[in-house]
Every structure is written in structure tokens, then in C-alpha cells.
N, C-alpha and C positions, 0 to 999 in steps of 0.2 A: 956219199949216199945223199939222195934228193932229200930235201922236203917234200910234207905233204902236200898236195892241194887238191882243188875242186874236180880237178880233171884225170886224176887218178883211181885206178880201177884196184879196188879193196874189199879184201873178202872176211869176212862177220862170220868165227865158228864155234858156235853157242855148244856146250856140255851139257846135256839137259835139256838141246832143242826140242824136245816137243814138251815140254813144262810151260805154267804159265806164265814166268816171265818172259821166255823164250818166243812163247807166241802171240804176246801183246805186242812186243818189242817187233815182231816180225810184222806183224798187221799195223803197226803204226810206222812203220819204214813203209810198206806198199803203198798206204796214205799216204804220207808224205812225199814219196814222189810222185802224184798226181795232183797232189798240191790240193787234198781233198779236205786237210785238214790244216790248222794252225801249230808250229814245235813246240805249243805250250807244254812247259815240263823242261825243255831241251836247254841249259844252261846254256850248249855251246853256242846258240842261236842268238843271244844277250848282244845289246850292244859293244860291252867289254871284249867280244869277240869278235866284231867286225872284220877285223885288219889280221886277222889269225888264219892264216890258208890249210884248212882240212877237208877231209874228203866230204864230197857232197852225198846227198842222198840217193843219186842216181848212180853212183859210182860203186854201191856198195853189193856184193852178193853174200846169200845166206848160207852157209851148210852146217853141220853139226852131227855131234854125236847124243842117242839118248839109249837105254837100256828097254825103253817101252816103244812098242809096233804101232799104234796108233798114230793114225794118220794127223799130221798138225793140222789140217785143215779139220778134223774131228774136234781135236782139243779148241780150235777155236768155235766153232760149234758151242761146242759145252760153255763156253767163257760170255756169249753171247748170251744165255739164260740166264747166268749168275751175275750179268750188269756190269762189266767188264768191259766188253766190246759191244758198240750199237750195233743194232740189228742190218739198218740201210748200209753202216760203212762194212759190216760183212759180207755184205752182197757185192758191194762194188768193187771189192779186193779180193775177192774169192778165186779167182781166178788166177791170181798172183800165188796163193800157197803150192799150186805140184811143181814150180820150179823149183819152189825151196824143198820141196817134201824128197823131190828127186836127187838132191846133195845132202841127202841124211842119212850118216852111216849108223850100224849097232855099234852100241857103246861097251862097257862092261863093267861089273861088279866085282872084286877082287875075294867077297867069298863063296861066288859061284864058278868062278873062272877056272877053266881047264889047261891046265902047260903054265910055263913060267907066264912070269910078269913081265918079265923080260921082251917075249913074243908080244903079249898084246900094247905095250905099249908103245912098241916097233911098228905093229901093224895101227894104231891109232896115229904113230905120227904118219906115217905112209899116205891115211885116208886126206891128212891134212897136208900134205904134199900135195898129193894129186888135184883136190880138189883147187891150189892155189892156179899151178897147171894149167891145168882143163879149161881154170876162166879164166886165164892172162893176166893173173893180178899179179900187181905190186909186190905186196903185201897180205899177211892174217893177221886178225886179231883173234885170240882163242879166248871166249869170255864163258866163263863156270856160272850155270845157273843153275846145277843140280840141287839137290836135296843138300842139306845139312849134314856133317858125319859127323861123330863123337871124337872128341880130341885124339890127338896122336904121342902116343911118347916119346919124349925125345930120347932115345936108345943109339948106342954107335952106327947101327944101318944107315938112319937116315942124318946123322951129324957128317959122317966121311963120306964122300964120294964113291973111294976105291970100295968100301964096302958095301954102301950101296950098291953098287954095280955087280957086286958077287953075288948076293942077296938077292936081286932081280933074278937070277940066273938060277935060281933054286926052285924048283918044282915045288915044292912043299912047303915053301914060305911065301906070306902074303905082308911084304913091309910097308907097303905102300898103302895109302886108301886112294879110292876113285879119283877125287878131285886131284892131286897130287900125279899119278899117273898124267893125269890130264893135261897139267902143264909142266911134266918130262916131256909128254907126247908134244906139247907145242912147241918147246927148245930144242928138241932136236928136229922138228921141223924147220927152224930157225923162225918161228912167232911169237911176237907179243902173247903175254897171258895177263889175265883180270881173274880175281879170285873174289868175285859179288855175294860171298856166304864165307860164313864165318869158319869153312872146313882148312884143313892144313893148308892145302894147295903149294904153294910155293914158298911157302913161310918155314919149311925144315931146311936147316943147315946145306945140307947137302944139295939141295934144287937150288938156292940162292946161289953154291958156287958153280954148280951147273950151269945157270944163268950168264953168270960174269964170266966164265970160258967158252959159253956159245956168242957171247955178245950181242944179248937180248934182252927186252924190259920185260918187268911185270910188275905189277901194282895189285893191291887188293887192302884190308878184306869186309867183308862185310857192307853191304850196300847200307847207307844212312838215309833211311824213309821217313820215319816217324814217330816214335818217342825220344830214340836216342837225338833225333834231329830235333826237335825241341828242347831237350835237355842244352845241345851244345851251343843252343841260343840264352836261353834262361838265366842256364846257369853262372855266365860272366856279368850279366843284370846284377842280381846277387854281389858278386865280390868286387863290381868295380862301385857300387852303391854303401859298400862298407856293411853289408847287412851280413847277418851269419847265419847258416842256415844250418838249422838242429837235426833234420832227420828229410830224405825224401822218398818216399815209397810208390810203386807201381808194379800196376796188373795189366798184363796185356791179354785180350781174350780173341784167338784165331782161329779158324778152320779149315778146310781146303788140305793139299796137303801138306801143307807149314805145318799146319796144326796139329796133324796125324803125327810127322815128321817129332817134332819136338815133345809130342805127348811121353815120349821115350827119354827118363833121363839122363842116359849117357850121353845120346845127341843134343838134349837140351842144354848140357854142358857146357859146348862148344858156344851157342849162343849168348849165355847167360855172361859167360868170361867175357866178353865181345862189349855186351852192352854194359858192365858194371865199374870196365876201368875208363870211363868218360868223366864219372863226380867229381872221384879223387882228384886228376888233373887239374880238370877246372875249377874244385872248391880251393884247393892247393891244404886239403886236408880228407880224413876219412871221416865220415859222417852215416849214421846208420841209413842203410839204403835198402829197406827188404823188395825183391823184385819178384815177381811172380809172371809166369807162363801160363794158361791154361788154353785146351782144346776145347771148343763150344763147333762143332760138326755144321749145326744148320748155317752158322756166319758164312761158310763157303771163301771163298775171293775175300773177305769184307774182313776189317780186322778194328778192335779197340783198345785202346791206354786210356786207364785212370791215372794219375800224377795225384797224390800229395804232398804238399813240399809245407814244413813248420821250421817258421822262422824267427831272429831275434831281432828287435830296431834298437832305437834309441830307447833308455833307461831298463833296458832289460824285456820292453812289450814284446809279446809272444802274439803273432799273427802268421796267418797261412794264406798258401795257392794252390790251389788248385786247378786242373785242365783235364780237358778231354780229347781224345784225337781219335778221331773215326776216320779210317780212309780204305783203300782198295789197295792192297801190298801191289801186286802185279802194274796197276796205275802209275804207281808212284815211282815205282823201277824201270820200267821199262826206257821212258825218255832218258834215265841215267848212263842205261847201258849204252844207248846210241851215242849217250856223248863221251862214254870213256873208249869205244872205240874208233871215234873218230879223235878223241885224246895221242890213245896208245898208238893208233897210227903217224898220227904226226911224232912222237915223240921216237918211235921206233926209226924213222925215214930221215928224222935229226942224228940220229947215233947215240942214241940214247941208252943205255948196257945197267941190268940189273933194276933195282925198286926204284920207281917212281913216285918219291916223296911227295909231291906237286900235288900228284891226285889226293891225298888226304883230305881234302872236301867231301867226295863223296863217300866216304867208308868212316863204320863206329869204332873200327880198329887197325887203322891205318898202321903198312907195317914202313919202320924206320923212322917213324916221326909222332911225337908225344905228344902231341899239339890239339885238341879238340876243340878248340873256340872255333866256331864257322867264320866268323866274321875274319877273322887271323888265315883262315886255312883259304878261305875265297882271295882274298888280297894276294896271297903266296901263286896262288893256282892261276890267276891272271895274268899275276906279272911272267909268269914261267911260259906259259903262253904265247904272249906276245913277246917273249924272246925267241920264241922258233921261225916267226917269222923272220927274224935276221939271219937264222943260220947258212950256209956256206951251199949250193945246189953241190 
């Protein structure tokens, strides 16, 4: 199997394409190759990655699956009022959304869904066949930017394979959630999956061995934007400084529909578990950490973290940190996804089979690797990197 490079033609199949990460990410690709803007945000674009052959930006085409009719050029629209996307670079890429709008299939939800699971997930990988097809690619990377779901039980369906498989096959049973479906549907397309939310996706038993018998990567979970990405800096400050930290609390305040999304606690769940096993790690203790979620509707796109962090120095003084992090969720993600699928693709095109440890840079809960320090997970993620370039064409 090749390596990737610049010259290779690679197809991008967002879950959730017309969401706002979906369509940031999509409007800052069309920029990009018009060379209208700078990859500010784009790690892979870093010196460190010079000598790293992945696909370029012009190599890359869009399609996707979403559950909602809305035109992506509408959603960006909207994202254009709420200070998301500039106005002038909307207009000059505008024209670039009906190609992508035209390679977006209906997605589905598994408690609306009519006939097995079995069928739609047949028919999602299909979409993502054809689409690879139709545009002479290489390669997919299938990347999950849906909504958030509420954890998943681990139950014997989704631990065994064989039973899973039965299980799909049952009209009356729904074992699977969306995102999960989603990257079944990409393994048996034979695609890369990225799981950018903190949803099951490929993290049950059963998809992982799914995975290792189609002989296909997937990486996830949860995109690392902004508290927790501070935290994973912070907090080794603290324990390589000998300092002990008493307690750190935070509130995050979102809107849009994150915020909607998560107002719900069984999906906020999913999140919370995501973002609370980072302290522990890195303190290399448990320390009270109360965390808090809240939906504040007008913030739109726009998102906030309070931090306080109480600590102990030399002879017992008690002093504090505090921080603030004001940023745009979709902003902040969107450069990430272009670099984990020009990641996933190179790493797919090396012969690369099952979790992709490597990527643990970008995610608050990297699966197969316990490791949270940024500065640890960048150094790993590099050097893995410029090892593809040696790989074997």
C-alpha cells in the first residue's frame, strides 16, 4: 500500500456534514485552496511537518452524511451572523459549497429508523463506497462531527462481534447509536474513522475487532479545544514544579447546538466522563474537581471556561489560578479535523490496522493511550509522523 502524498486524491466524509464544525472545516478547505487564507490553527502545516508527505488541500473532496435537509451553504449563512465565518470570505467561497452539498447523503438516527440496522448501515456504507468511486479517490476518511449521544452500555451485543451481527439483523432492536453505525458503515467501506465527540463510535469491543479484521485505522475521541486543552498544559506545570494542587473547578458556559445538545444529562454524560479523566492522570492523584456544564442560548458559536485551580507551595502557603478561555468551538475544531484527516490518511495508505495512539494530541480522551500531557503526546505524534515518511510505497 502507497503512502500518502500531496498528489493524491482523498475524500473527507463528515457524519454531521451540515453541523458547524462540518461547515467551518468545509469553508476553510475552499479557502485554503485558493490560498485566500493562512492554515492558521492547521498543526499539520508546522514546521515539524515539513518532510511529512499528506494529502494536500486541493486533493481533497467533501461528502457526508447529516440527519437534517438544510442546505450547508444555509448553515453557513447562519455561521456568518454569529462571527464564525467572515462575511467577504463567504462570498468568495460560495460557490464552492453545491459541490460539496451535491455529495451529501441522508444520514440516520437509530430511534427513528425504519427495518434493521443492519440495512442502514449497509446502505451508509454503500453511500461511502460510491462516493469514493464516482471521485477516483484513493482513499476516505470518515470523521464524526455529529451531536454528542449518551454513553453506551457495554452489554454482550456490542462486546462480540458474532452477536453483534445478530443483533443488527433484528428489526426491533436498536444496539447501536448513530455515531457507532457510522464507523461500522466506514469499515466496511474499508475507511479510516475519526470519532471528534466524545460518542461511543468505535470505542465498543466489538467495532475495535471489526476494525482489526477489515484492516483499518481509527482514532478518536473527543476533539481537545479548550479547557481540557489547557488543563493538559497546566496541569504538568504543577507536578513538575513540586507544587500540589488542592482542588480544581470549572464551568463551562455554551450555546448553539452543543449547548442545546448537552443541556440533557444523559448526553452531558458522555462529555463530562471525557473531560474529568485528564486531572487524575496528570496530577497522578484524585483531587476534587467539581465540573459544571451549562447552556446560556444567546452565546450561539461562542463558548466560556472559568478555571479555579487552589494550590499548596512551600511551608504549607495556599495560593491560587485562575483562567479564562473564551473561544468559538467550531473555530477551534475545525483546522483540527483537516489535520487528522490528512493524519488518518496517511496513516491508513502506511497500513496502519486499528487505534491510532499517535493522534492522542488532539483528543481529551484518547482511546488506547493514558497519556494527557500535550507536550508528551506532540513529541509522540511527530516523531510517528515523520516515520511515514520512510514507509515502503
Amino acid at each position: 500500500m502507497s503512502i500518502a502524498s500531496a498528489d493524491v486524491p482523498t475524500g473527507i466524509w463528515f457524519n454531521g456534514a451540515r453541523g458547524s464544525v462540518a461547515t467551518t472545516a468545509v469553508t476553510g478547505l475552499l479557502a485554503l485552496r485558493e490560498g485566500l487564507v493562512a492554515p492558521i490553527g492547521c498543526v499539520t502545516k508546522g514546521a515539524e511537518f515539513a518532510h511529512v508527505q499528506l494529502p494536500d488541500w486541493a486533493q481533497f473532496t467533501v461528502g457526508g452524511h447529516d440527519i437534517v435537509n438544510d442546505p450547508i451553504e444555509k448553515r453557513a449563512e447562519h455561521l456568518v451572523g454569529t462571527g464564525v465565518i467572515p462575511p467577504e470570505l463567504y462570498q468568495a467561497v460560495r460557490p464552492g459549497y453545491a459541490a460539496v452539498e451535491a455529495e451529501l447523503r441522508e444520514g440516520c438516527q437509530s430511534d427513528t429508523l425504519k427495518g434493521t440496522q443492519h440495512a442502514a448501515i449497509e446502505r451508509m456504507s454503500a453511500d461511502i463506497a460510491e462516493f469514493r468511486e464516482r471521485n477516483h479517490l484513493h482513499r476516505v476518511v470518515v470523521v464524526n462531527v455529529a451531536s454528542t449521544e449518551a454513553p453506551v452500555p457495554l452489554t454482550d451485543d456490542v462486546r462480540d462481534v458474532a452477536k453483534l451481527e445478530q443483533a443488527l439483523l433484528d428489526p426491533s432492536r436498536r444496539v447501536l447509536p448513530p455515531s457507532s453505525m457510522a464507523a461500522l458503515a466506514a469499515f466496511r467501506a474499508g475507511c479510516a474513522f475519526v470519532d471528534f465527540t466524545p460518542s461511543a463510535g468505535a470505542r465498543l469491543p466489538a467495532l475495535a475487532q471489526t476494525a482489526e479484521r477489515l484492516r483499518v485505522p481509527y482514532a478518536g475521541s473527543d476533539g481537545k479545544t479548550g479547557e481540557t486543552l489547557l488543563r493538559t498544559v497546566l496541569a504538568p506545570m504543577f507536578t513538575s514544579r513540586a507544587l500540589r494542587v488542592l482542588s480544581w473547578a470549572g464551568t463551562n458556559l455554551l450555546g448553539g447546538g452543543d449547548g442545546a445538545t448537552l443541556a440533557d444529562s444523559a448526553t452531558a454524560e458522555s462529555k463530562m466522563r471525557s473531560k474529568s479523566g485528564v486531572l487524575p492522570s496528570l496530577l497522578g492523584e484524585d483531587v476534587p474537581a467539581p465540573l459544571h456544564i451549562d447552556n446560556v442560548p444567546d452565546l450561539g458559536d461562542h463558548k466560556t471556561a472559568w478555571d479555579h485551580i487552589s494550590f499548596e507551595g512551600f511551608l504549607g502557603i495556599r495560593m491560587a489560578l485562575q483562567f479564562t478561555w473564551q473561544g468559538i468551538d467550531s473555530t477551534l475544531a475545525a483546522p483540527l479535523v483537516l489535520d487528522l484527516a490528512r493524519l488518518m490518511a496517511a496513516a491508513h495508505a502506511a497500513g496502519r490496522v486499528g487505534a491510532v495512539t499517535e493522534l492522542a494530541f488532539f483528543f481529551k480522551d484518547p482511546v488506547g493511550l493514558d497519556t494527557h500531557e500535550l507536550g508528551k503526546q506532540q513529541v509522540r505524534l511527530v516523531e510517528w509522523a515523520r516515520s511515514l515518511s520512510t514507509s515502503t510505497r
